[in-house]
N, C-alpha and C positions, 0 to 999 in steps of 0.2 A: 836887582839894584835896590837899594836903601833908599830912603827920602829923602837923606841929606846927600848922597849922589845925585840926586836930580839937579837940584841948585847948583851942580856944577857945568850943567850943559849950557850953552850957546844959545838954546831953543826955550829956556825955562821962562827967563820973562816972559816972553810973548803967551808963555801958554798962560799963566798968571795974569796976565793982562786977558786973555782970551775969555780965561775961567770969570775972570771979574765981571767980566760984560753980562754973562748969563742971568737972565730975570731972576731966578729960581736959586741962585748959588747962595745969597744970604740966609734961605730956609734949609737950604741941605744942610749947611754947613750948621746951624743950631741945631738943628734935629740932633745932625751927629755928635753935634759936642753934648747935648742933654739927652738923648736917649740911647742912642748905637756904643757910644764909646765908655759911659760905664756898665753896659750889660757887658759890653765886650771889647776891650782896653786893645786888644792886638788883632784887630780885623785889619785884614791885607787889601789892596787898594782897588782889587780886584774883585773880592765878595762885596766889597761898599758897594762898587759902579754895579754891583751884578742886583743885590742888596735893593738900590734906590732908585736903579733904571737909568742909572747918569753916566757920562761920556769916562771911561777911564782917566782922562786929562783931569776933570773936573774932580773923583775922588783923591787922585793925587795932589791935587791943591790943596784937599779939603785937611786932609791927613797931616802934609807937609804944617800947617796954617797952627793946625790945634794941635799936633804933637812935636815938632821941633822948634818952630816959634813961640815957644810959651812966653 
């Protein structure tokens, strides 16, 4: 499933809301946008969680946030 398929589920806010609450989600998510993602532009959202030790929901936030919402 794609990133921009997720935003079509029923269940996507809530994860989005879920991801937000996370202390730690504002440092993933730079991290990733300044170091993970220009070494390596097409990491799946599944080596990120595996990567950063973070919930799959929350790499798929993170991905979704800084690659389709530009």
């Amino acid at each position: 499933m794609s990133l921009e398929e997720y935003e079509k589920s029923p269940l996507w806010k809530i994860l989005v809301d879920t991801v937000h609450a996370i202390l730690m989600y504002p440092h993933h998510k730079a991290y990733v946008r300044d170091v993970l993602l220009p070494e390596k532009p097409e990491i799946s959202p599944e080596d990120l969680a595996l990567k950063l030790d973070i919930p799959l929901g929350e790499a798929l936030v993170i991905l979704y946030e800084l690659k389709v919402k530009k």
